[in-house]
C-alpha atoms as one frame of an Amber mdcrd trajectory, in Angstrom:
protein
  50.275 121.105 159.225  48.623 120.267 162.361  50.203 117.644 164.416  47.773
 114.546 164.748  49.718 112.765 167.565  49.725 114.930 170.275  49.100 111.853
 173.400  50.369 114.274 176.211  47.348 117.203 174.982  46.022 118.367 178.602
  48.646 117.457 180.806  51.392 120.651 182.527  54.795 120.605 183.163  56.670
 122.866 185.376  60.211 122.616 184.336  62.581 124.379 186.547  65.530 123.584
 184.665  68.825 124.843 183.742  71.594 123.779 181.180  70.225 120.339 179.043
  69.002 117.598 181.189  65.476 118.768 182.667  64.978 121.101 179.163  65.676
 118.199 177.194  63.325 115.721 179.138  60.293 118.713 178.783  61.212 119.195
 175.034  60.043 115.732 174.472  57.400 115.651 176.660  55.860 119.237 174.721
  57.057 117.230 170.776  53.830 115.017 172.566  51.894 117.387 172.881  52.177
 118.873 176.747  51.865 122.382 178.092  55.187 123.054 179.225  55.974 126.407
 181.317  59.756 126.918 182.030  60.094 129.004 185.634  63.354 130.461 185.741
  65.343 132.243 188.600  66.094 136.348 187.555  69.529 135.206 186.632  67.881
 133.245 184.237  68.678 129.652 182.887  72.366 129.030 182.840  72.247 128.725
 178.581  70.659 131.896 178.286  73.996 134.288 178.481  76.384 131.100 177.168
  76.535 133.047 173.411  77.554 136.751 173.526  75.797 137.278 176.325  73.128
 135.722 175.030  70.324 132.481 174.353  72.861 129.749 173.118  71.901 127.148
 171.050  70.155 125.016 173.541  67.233 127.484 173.841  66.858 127.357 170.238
  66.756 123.835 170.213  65.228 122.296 172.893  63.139 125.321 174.740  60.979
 126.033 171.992  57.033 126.283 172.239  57.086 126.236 175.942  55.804 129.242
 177.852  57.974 131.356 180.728  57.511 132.335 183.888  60.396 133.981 186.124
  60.052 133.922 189.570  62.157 134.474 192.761  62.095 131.515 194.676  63.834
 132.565 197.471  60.953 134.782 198.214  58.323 133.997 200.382  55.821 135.573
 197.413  57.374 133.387 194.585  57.228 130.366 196.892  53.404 130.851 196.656
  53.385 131.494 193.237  55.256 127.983 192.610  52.895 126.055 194.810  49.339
 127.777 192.808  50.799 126.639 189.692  51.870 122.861 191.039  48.258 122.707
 191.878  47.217 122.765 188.408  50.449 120.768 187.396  50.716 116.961 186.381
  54.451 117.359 186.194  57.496 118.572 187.542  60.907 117.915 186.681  63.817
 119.828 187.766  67.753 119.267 187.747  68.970 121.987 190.492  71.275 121.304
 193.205  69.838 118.841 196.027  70.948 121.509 198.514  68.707 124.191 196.080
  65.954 122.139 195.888  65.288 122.715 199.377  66.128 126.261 199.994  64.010
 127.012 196.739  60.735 124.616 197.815  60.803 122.661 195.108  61.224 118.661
 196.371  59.062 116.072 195.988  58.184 116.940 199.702  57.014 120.398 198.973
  55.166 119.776 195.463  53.094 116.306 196.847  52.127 119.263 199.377  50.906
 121.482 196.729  49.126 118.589 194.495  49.195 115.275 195.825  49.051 113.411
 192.256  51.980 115.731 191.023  54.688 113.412 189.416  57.832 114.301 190.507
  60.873 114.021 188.600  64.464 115.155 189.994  67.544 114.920 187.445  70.077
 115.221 189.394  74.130 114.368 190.009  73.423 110.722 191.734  70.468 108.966
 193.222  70.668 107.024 196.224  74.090 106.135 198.477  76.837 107.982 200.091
  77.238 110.919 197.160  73.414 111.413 196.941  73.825 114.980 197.470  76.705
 115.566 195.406  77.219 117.678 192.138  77.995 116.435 188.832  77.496 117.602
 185.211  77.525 115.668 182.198  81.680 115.453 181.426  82.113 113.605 185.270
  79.492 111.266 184.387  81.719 110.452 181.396  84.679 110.267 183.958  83.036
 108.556 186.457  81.162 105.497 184.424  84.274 104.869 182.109  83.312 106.709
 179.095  86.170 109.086 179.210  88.676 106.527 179.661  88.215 104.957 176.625
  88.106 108.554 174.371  91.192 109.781 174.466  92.749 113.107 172.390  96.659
 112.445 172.130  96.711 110.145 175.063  94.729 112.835 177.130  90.895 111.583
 178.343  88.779 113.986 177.020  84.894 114.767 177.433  82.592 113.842 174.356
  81.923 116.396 172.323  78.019 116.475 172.984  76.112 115.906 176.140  74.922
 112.388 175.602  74.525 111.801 179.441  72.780 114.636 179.954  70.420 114.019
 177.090  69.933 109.941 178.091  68.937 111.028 181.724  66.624 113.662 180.012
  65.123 110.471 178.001  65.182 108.595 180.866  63.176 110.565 182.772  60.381
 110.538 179.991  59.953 107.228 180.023  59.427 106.968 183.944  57.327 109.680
 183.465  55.262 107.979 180.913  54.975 104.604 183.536  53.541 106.358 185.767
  51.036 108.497 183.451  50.226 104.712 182.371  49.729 103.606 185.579  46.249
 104.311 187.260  47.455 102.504 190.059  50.850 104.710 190.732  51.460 105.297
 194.550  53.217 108.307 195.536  56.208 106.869 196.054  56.044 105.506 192.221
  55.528 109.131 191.158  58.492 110.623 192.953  61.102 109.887 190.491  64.987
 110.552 190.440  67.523 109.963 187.452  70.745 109.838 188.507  73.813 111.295
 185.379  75.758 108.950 188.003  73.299 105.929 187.496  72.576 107.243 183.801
  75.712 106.556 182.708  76.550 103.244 184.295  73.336 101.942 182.115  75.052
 103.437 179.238  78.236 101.387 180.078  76.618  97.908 181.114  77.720  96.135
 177.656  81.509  97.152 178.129  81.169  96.733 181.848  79.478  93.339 181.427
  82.162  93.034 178.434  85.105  93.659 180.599  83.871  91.180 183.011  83.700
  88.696 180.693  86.791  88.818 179.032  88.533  88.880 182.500  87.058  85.705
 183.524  86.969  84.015 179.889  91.172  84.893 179.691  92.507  85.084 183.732
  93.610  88.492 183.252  92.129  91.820 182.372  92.445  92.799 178.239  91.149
  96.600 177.174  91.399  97.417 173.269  92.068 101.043 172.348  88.328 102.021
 171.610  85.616  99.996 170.181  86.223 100.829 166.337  90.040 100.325 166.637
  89.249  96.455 167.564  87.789  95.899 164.270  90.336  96.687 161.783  88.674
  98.508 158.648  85.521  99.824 160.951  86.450 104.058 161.352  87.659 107.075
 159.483  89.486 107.131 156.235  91.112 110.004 154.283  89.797 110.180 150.517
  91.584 111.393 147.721  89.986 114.650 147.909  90.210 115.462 151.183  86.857
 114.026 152.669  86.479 111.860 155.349  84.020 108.853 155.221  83.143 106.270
 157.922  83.152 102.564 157.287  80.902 100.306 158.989  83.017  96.971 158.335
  81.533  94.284 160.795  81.654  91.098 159.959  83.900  88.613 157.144  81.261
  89.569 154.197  81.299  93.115 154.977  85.594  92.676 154.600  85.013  90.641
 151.666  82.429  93.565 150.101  85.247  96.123 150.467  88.264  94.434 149.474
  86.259  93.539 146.220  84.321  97.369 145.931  87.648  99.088 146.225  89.800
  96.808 143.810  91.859  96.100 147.121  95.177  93.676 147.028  93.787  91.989
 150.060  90.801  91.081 148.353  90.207  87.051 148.729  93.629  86.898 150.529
  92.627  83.934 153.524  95.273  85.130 155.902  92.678  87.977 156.387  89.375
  86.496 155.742  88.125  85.916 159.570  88.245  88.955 162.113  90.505  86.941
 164.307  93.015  86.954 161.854  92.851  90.781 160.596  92.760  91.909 164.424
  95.983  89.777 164.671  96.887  92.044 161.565  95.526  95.165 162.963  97.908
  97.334 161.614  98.409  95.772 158.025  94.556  95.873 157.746  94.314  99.513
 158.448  96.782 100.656 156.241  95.669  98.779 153.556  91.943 100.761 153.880
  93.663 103.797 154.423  95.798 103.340 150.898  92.799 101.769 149.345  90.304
 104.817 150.218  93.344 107.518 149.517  93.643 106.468 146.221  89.474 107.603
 145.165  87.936 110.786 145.699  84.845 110.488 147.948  82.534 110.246 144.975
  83.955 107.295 143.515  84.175 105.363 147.049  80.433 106.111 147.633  79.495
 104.938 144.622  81.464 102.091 144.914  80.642 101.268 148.396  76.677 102.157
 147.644  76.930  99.540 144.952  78.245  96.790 147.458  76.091  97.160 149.836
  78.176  98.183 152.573  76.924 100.970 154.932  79.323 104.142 155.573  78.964
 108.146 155.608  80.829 111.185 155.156  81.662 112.596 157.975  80.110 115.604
 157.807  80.635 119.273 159.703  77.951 120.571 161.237  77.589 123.517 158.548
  76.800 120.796 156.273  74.551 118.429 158.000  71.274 119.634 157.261  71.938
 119.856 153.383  71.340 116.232 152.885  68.151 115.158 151.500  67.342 112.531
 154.216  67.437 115.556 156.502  65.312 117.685 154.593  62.337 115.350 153.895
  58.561 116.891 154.874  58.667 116.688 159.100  62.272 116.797 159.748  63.215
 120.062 160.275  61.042 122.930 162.366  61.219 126.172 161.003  61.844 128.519
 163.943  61.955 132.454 163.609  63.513 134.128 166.946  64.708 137.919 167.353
  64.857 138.234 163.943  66.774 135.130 163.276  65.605 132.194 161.119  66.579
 128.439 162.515  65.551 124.909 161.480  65.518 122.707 164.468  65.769 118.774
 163.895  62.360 117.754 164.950  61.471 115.028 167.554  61.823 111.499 165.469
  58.840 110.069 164.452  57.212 113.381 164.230  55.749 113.262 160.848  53.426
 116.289 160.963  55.465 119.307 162.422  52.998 121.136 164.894  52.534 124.598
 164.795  54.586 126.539 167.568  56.154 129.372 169.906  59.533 130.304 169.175
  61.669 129.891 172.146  60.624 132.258 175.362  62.087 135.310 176.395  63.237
 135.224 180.108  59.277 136.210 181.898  57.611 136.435 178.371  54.266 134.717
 179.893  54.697 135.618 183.492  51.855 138.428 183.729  49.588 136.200 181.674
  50.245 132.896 183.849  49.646 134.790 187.389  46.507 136.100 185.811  45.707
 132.775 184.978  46.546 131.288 188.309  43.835 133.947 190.452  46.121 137.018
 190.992  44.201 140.088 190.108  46.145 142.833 187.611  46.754 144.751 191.581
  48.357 141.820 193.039  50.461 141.134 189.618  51.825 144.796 189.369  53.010
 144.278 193.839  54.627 140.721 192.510  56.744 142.675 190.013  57.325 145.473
 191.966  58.237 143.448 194.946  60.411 141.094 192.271  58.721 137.896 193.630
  57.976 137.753 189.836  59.323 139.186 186.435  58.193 140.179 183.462  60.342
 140.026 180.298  61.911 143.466 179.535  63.634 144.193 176.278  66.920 144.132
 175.858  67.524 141.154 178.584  70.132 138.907 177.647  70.697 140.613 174.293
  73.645 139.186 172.149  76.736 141.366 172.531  76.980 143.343 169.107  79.625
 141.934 166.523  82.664 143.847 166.100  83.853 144.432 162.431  87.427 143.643
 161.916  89.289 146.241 160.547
């Protein structure tokens, strides 16, 4: 089915972008309908040798239905390239190195050169201040912002499992992106953008920052709680009879009341534990009586039970399962993806109800004779830009995955 919301139809990205952030900001821009061409250095983008030597994951995922170009940037030939095609750009948005970004010729400096309505966008470690040009990847942004203190394996702060940071400054940047597309009036310095993972993930933190603050001031001394599900007693995991997990979303005094009556609890209408204030005071009574409560059913009968009361909660499900649901299978959800023989369904963009037709993910230099044809170079001037290795073409057999050995 052809996609019927396509807003972003006529407008190019360049993405020159390696790991998730930048890839993750163009994926949603192209789900809207944008041209997006990844340029990548010969080494290719970092996720492209992260599985067996080859394409992890991520380029499944999130570099699908763009177009590829690999160029040498550090070559007085590839610069050139770089600045034809930011002439017929609308965007750019990179995450390298601030230090890279120069050497390679690809700051807001050097693009408002090449195309002086370019928007500029540059994910990087932190915006302005004194660390401005220093690195950071997504699990320091959890360190740095407070995210990590607060998710802790056996005492030990620990990174999240996905890259959430990454992935909000990727969103981020979309939405400047759009304000500025909005804007007629946008000055130059409105379309040179930076998202900081730094500044990213102190907005993610602002309601237990602002949280923190208040409590301090509210009490005269400084009160943390061991994680935000652990301060409402009933609200996380629990161990069915069977061996599942499920996820209780127990908020408030009727969602308490809902459970204690769904599961046939002995805490049910008990008034020593009918207001939150009193069941944190209990925190430990309250939890084991869940945990007992939810042992004694298999998962079946507490979903049925808790589907009957109202109350929200989940399974919480392994990734080998997640896409078996029916929610997640419904007309628009999934993108069927075929790549080097191997068939993937992608979660789709949300809100995407009519899955466009499109390119699997790009090999390393798939379009790159195509695009400098495009861009002027005639077929002589392609062939010295390959020879010269200004430019590259994809050649089979680059970043293959690493055969599987049988055991045995």
């Amino acid at each position: 089915m052809a996609n019927t919301f396509t807003p972003l139809a006529g407008k190019r990205v360049i993405e020159l972008g390696t790991m998730i952030a930048a890839p993750f900001a163009t994926h949603i821009l192209a789900s809207l309908g944008a041209e997006v061409i990844k340029i990548e250095p010969p080494s290719g983008d970092t996720t492209r040798a992260l599985v067996r030597g080859g394409p992890s994951g991520t380029i499944v995922a999130y570099s699908h239905s763009k177009r590829a170009l690999c160029l040498d940037l550090t070559t007085a030939e590839g610069k050139d390239v770089f600045r034809r095609l930011v002439a017929t750009a609308d965007i750019v948005i990179h995450n390298l190195a601030p230090a890279a970004a120069r050497k390679l010729g690809v700051t807001a400096d050097d693009c408002m050169a090449a195309n002086p309505e370019i928007v500029h966008v540059h994910i990087k470690g932190y915006t302005h201040g004194p660390q401005a040009d220093d690195l950071m990847t997504n699990p320091i942004a959890e360190a740095a912002t407070g995210a990590m203190d607060d998710h802790r394996v056996d005492g030990r702060p620990t990174r999240f499992g996905p890259s959430y940071h990454d992935q909000f400054a990727g969103t981020y940047a979309v939405i400047r992106v759009l304000a500025a597309l909005l804007d007629r009036n946008a000055s130059a310095a409105d379309r040179r953008i930076e998202i900081g993972l730094y500044e990213t993930g102190l907005h993610l933190a602002a309601r237990d920052l602002a949280g923190m603050q208040l409590k301090t001031q509210l009490l005269g001394r400084l009160e943390k709680e061991g994680g935000g599900e652990f301060s409402m007693p009933g609200y996380g995991s629990y161990l069915t009879a069977d061996g599942r997990w499920v996820y209780l979303l127990i908020l408030t005094d009727v969602h308490w009341a809902r459970l204690t009556a769904a599961l046939e609890m002995p805490e049910d209408g008990d008034p020593t534990l009918s207001k939150l204030r009193d069941r944190k005071a209990q925190r430990e009574t309250v939890e084991g009586a869940v945990q007992a409560a939810v042992g004694k059913l298999t998962f079946a009968e507490v979903e049925e039970r808790l589907r009957a009361a109202g109350l929200g909660f989940n399974e919480v499900m392994p990734l080998e399962r997640v896409l078996e649901r029916p929610q997640a299978r419904q007309p628009g959800k999934l993108r069927e993806i075929e790549f080097r023989g191997l068939h993937f369904e992608v979660p789709e963009f949300p809100g995407q109800h009519n899955v466009a037709s499109n390119l699997p993910p790009p090999e390393i230099g798939e379009h790159t004779e195509a695009l400098l044809i495009e861009l002027g170079y005639d077929p002589a001037q392609v062939a010295a830009l390959l020879e010269t290795g200004a430019a590259k073409a994809y050649q089979a057999g680059d970043f293959a995955w690493a055969p599987v050995r049988q055991k045995g």
